[in-house]
N, C-alpha and C positions, 0 to 999 in steps of 0.2 A: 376712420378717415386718415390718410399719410398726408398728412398737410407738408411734408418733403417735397413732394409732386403735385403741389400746386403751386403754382407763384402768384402772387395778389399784387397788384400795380396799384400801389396808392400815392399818388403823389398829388398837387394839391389841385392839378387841371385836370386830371382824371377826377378828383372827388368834385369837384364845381359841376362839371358836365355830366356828373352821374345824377347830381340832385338837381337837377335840372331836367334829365328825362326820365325820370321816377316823377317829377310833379306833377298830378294828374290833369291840370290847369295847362300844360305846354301844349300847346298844337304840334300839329306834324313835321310842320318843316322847322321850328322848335327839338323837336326830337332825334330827326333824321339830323341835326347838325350837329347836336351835341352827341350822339352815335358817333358820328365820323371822327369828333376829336378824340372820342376814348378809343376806337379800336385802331387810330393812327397812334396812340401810345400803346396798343397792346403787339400791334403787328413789330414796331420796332424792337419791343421785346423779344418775339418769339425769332427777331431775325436771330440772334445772339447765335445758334447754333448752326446758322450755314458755314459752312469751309470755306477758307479765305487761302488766295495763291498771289505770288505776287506776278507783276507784268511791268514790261515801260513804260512808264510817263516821260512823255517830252514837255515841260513845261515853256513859258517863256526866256527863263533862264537857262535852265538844263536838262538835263533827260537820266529821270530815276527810278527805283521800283521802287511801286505803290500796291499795296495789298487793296485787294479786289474780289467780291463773291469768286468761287470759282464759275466757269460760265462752263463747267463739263456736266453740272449737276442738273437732275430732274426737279425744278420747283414747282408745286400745284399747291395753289391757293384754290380748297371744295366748300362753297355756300352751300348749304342746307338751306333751301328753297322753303319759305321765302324770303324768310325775316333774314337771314344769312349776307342776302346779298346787299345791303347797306357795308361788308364789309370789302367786296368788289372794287368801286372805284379807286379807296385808298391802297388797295394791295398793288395793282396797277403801277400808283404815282409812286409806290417805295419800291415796289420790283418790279420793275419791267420785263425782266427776265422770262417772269412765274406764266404759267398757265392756268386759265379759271378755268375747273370743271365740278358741273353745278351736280348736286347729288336732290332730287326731288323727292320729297317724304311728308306727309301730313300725319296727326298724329290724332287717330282716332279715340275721341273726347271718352268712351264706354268704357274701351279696355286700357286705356293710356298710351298703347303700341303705335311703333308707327309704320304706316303704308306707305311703300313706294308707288312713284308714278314717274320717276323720272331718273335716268342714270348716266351722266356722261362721263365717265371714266373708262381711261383705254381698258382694253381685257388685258392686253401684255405688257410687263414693265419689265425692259431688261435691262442687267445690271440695277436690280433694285435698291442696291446700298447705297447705290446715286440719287434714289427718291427723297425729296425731302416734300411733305404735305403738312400744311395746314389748314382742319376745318374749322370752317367758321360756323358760330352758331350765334342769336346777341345771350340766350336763354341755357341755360342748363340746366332742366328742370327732372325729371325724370331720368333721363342719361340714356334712353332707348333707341332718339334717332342718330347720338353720336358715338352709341354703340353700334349700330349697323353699320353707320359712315367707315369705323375704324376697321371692323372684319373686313370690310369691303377691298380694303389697300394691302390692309396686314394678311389677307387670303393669295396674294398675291407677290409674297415674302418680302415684301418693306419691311424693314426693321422696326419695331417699335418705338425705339427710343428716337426714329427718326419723324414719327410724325406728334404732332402736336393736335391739341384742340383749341382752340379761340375762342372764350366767351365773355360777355360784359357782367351779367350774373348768374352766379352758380346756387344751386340748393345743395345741403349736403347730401341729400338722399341722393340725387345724381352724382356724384362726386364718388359718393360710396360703390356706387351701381358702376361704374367705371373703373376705377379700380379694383375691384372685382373678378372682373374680367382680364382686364390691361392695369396690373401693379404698378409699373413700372411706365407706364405714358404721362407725359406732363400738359398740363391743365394751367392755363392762363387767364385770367381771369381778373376782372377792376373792382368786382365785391363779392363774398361768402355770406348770403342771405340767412334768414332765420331758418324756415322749412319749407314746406307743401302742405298747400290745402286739399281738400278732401275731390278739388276738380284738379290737381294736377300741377297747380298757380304757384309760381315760387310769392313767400309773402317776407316783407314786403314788395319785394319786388317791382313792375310797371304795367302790371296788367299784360296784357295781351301785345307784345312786340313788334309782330307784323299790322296787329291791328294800327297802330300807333304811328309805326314808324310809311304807311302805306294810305294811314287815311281812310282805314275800310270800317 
């Protein structure tokens, strides 16, 4: 495991709100709030590498350039349906810019694999060096459905190095399983769990994420 290529966001509102929806005693809306504060600290992480141009500001006083995302870039923020989309709203209120486009996969409990059922991502991305994505996942537990996620783009010649993965916790088996594949993609992330149990579960982990964060 290249722990170079991962970044772990530990700071002390990320760790509060992390032990908070690991407690198995939180309810949902408990969980879905203290979600939102960790991945509005991981999403401003992951912004670090958009390109930045400068423009004019006319302020009240006077008029100067101000560095500003560039707004020529492709941003897509892809939930991995379903537990993914608690990362939606906040990506929204920090980019407005970005594009959600949901990528649907469930991950059949026998073989660990995951099934599609659902795909909104263009077929054409031109000018792909202009692509910048991030998927969202809260889970990294296996690495299977954000392995498909990332062929899905990277098939499509997105640069590697331009998309990212978003997740609250990783297992390392997934981690491994990802780099693997994709050496050189970065992995963000608010904790490096112990392992996997024998169903798939990062431990400790929060049990079942969609379960949780959805109330099912």
């Amino acid at each position: 495991m290249n722990l170079d290529k991962v970044r772990v966001i530990d700071n002390p509102v990320v760790a509060l709100n992390l032990c908070t929806m690991r407690d198995k005693d939180t309810d949902s809306q408990g969980v879905r709030i203290a979600t939102r504060k960790i991945t509005r600290c991981l999403l401003y992480e992951a912004a670090k590498n958009l390109p930045l141009v400068e423009q004019d500001v006319t302020t009240p006083l006077t008029t100067f350039k101000a560095k500003t995302v560039d707004p020529n870039i492709e941003l897509i923020i892809s939930p991995i349906l379903r537990a993914g989309l608690i990362f939606t709203d906040e990506a929204i209120d920090i980019l407005p810019q970005a594009t959600i486009r949901h990528i649907g996969m469930y991950r059949d409990e026998e073989t660990l694999k995951p099934v599609w059922y659902y795909n909104k991502v263009p077929m054409d991305a031109t000018n792909p060096e202009k692509f910048y994505i991030y998927i969202t996942d809260p889970m990294l537990a296996t690495g299977n459905s954000l392995l498909a996620a990332i062929e899905l783009y990277a098939s499509k010649g997105i640069p590697v190095e331009n998309i990212k993965c978003i997740c609250i916790i990783a297992a390392p088996e997934g981690i491994k399983n990802i780099q693997k594949h994709y050496p050189n993609i970065e992995i963000i992330t608010a904790a490096i769990d112990d392992h996997l149990n024998e169903k798939g579960y990062i431990v400790p982990g929060m049990g079942d994420a969609g379960d949780r964060i959805f109330n099912t």
